[in-house]
VOPAGU-2260 file (C-alpha; in pm, 1 decimal, decimal comma):
REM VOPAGU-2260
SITE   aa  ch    i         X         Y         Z
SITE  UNK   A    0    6472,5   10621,6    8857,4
SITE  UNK   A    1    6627,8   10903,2    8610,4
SITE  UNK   A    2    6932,9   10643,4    8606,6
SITE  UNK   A    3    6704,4   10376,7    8434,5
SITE  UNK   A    4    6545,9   10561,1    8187,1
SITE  UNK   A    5    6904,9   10713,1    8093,4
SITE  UNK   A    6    6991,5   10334,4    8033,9
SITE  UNK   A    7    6699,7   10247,6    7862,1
SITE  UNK   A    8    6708,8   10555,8    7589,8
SITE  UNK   A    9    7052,8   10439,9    7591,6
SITE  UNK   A   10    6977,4   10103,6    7507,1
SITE  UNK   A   11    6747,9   10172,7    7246,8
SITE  UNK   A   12    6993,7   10397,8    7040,2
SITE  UNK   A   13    7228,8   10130,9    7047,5
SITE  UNK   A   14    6983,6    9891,3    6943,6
SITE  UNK   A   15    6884,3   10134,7    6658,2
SITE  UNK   A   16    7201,6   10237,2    6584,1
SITE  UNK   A   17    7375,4    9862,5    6490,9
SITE  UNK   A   18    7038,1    9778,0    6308,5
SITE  UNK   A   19    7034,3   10070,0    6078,0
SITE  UNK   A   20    7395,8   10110,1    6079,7
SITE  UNK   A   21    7473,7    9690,2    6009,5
SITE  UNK   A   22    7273,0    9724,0    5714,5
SITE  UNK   A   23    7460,0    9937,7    5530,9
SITE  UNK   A   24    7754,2    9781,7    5287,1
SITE  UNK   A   25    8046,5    9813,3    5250,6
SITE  UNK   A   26    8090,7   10157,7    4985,6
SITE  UNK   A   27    8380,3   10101,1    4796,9
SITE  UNK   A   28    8648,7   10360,9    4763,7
SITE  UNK   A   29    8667,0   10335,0    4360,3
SITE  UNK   A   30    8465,4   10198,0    4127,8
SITE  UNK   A   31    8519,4   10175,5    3722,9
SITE  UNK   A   32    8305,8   10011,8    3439,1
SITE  UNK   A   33    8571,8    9787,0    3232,1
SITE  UNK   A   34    8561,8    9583,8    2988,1
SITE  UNK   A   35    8745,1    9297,6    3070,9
SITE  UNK   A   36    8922,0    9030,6    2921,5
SITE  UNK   A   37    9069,9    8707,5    3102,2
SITE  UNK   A   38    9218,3    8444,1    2850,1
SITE  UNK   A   39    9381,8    8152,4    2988,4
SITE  UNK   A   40    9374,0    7757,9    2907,4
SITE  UNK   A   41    9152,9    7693,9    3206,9
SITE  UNK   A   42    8925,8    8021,6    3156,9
SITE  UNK   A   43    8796,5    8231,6    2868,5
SITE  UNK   A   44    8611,7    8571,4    2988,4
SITE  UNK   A   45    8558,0    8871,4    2786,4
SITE  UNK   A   46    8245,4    9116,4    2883,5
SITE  UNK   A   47    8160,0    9438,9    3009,7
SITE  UNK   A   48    8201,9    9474,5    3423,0
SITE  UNK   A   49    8282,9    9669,5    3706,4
SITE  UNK   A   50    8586,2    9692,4    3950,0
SITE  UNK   A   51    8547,3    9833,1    4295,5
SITE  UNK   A   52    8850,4    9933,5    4494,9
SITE  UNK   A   53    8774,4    9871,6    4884,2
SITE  UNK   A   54    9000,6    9946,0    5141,7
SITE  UNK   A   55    9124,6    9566,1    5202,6
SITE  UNK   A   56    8973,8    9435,1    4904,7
SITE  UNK   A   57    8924,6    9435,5    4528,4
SITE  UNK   A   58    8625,8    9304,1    4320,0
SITE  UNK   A   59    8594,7    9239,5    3981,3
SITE  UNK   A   60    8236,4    9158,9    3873,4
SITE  UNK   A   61    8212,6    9097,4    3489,5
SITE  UNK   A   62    7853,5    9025,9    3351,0
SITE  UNK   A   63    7690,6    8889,7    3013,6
SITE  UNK   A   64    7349,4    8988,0    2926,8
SITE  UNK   A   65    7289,1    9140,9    3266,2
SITE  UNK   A   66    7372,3    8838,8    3484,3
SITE  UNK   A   67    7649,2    8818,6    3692,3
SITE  UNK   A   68    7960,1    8535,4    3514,6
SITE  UNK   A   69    8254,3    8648,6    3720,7
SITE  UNK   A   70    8282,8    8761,1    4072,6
SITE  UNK   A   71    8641,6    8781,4    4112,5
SITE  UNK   A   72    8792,8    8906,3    4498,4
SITE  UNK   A   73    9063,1    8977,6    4597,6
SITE  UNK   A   74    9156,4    8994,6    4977,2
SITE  UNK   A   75    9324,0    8808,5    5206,8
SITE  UNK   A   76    9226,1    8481,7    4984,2
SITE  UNK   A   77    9123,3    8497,0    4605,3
SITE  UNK   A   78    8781,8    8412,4    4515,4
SITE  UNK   A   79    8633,1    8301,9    4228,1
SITE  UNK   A   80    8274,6    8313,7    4176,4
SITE  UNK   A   81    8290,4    8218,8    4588,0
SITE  UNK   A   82    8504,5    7910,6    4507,1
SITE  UNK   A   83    8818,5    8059,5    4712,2
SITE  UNK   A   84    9170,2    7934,3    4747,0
SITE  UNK   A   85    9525,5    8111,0    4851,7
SITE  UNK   A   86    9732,2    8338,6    4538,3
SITE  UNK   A   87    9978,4    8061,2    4456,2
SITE  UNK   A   88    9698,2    7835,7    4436,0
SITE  UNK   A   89    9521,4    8090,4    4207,4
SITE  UNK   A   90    9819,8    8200,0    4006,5
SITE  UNK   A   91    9928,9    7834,6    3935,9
SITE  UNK   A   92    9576,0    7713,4    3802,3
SITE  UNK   A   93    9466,8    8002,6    3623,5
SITE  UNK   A   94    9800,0    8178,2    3522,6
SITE  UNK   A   95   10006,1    7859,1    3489,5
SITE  UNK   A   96   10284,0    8006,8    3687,0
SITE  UNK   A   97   10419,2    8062,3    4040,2
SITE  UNK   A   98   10404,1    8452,6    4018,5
SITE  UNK   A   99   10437,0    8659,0    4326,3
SITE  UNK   A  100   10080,4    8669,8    4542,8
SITE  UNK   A  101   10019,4    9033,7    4398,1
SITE  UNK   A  102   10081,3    9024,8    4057,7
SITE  UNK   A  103    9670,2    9027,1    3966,2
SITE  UNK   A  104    9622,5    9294,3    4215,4
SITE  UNK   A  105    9889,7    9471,3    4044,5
SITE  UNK   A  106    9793,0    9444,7    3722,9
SITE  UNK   A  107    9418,8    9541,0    3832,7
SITE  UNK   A  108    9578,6    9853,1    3993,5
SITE  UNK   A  109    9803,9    9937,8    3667,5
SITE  UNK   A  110   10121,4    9919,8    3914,3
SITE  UNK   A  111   10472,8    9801,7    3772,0
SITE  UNK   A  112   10502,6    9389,7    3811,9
SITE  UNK   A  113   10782,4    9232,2    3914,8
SITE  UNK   A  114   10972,0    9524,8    4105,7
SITE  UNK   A  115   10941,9    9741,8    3770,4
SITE  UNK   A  116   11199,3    9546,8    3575,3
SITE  UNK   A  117   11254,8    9607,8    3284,4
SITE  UNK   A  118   11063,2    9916,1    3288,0
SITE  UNK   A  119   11046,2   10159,9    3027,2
SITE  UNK   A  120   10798,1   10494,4    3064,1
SITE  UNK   A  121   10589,0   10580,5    2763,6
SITE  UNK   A  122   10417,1   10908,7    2672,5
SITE  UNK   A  123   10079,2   10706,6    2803,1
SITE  UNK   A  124   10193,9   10545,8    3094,2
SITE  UNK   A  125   10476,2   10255,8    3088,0
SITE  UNK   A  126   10562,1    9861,4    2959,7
SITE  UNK   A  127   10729,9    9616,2    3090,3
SITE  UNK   A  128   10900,0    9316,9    2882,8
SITE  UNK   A  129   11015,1    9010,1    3074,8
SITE  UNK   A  130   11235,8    8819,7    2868,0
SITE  UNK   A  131   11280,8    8525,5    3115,0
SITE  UNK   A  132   10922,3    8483,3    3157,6
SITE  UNK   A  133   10808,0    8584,3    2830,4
SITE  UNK   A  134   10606,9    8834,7    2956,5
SITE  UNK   A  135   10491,5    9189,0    2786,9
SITE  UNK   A  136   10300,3    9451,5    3025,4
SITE  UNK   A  137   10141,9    9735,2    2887,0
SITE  UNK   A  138    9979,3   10031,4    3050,2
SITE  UNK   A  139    9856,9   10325,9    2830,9
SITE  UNK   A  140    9574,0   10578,7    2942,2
SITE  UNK   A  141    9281,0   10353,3    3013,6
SITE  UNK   A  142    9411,2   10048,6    2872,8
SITE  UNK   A  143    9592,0    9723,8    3067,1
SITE  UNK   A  144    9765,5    9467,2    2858,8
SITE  UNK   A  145    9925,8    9183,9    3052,4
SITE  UNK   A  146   10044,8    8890,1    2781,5
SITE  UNK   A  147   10234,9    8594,0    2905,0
SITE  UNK   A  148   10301,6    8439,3    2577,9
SITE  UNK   A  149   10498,2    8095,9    2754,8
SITE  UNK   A  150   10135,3    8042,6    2963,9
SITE  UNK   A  151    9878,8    8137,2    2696,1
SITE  UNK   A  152    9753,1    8397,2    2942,7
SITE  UNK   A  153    9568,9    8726,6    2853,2
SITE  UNK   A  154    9439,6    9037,4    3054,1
SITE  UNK   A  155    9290,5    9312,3    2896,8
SITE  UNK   A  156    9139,1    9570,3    3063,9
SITE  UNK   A  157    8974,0    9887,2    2930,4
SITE  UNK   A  158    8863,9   10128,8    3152,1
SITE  UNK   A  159    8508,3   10302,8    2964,8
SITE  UNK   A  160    8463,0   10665,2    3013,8
């Protein structure tokens, strides 16, 4: 009989347990308030938002008068205000070009592009300028500056203390 109450409290923990515990969300391991710019032919965004590092993912969400106008993630696909598609999909539509999958994610996480070439460390941080592609990259401080001049693309991102 002991056996089957053991099983029950048992039971019921578990029960308890993946209720309470499946509610919680996902916390993210970073989060920053930005504003954020994202200038293209096919998309115009500048406002105030957040970015939250998770540990497979990254979300942008930029908003306008308190409501939500971009929810941008990036995982295994890219989503787009939960319109997703795959990076080369992403990359040719909204930055007119066949960059490599990571490039966004990159320039989100203020990493070198393009295997660092070009590369050239400032007092603030570093730049990049790709010649070929007509591409400057710019990271200084709090402040990301990706301009592909050939696509008409622009990413600003300032990180507000």
């Amino acid at each position: 009989m002991s056996i089957y109450k053991f099983s029950f409290k048992i039971s019921i923990l578990s029960a308890f347990a993946t209720l309470f515990l499946g509610c919680f969300a996902y916390q993210p391991q970073h989060s920053s308030s930005v504003l954020f710019s994202f200038i293209t032919p096919n998309l115009r965004i500048s406002d105030a938002g957040f970015i939250h590092k998770y540990t497979n993912q990254t979300q942008i969400q930029i908003y306008n008068s308190g409501a939500l106008v971009l929810n941008l993630k990036l995982a295994e696909n890219i989503c787009i205000n939960g319109v997703c598609s795959d990076y080369q999909s992403f990359n040719i539509k909204y930055l007119r070009s066949t960059h490599y999958d990571e490039i966004l994610d990159n320039i989100i996480s203020k990493i070198p592009i393009y295997d660092g070439a070009n590369l050239q460390k400032t007092n603030c941080g570093f730049e990049q300028n790709i010649a070929n592609k007509m591409i400057k990259y710019e990271v200084c401080d709090n402040l990301v500056k990706f301009i592909d001049s050939k696509n008409m693309v622009k990413i600003i991102i300032r990180e507000l203390q």
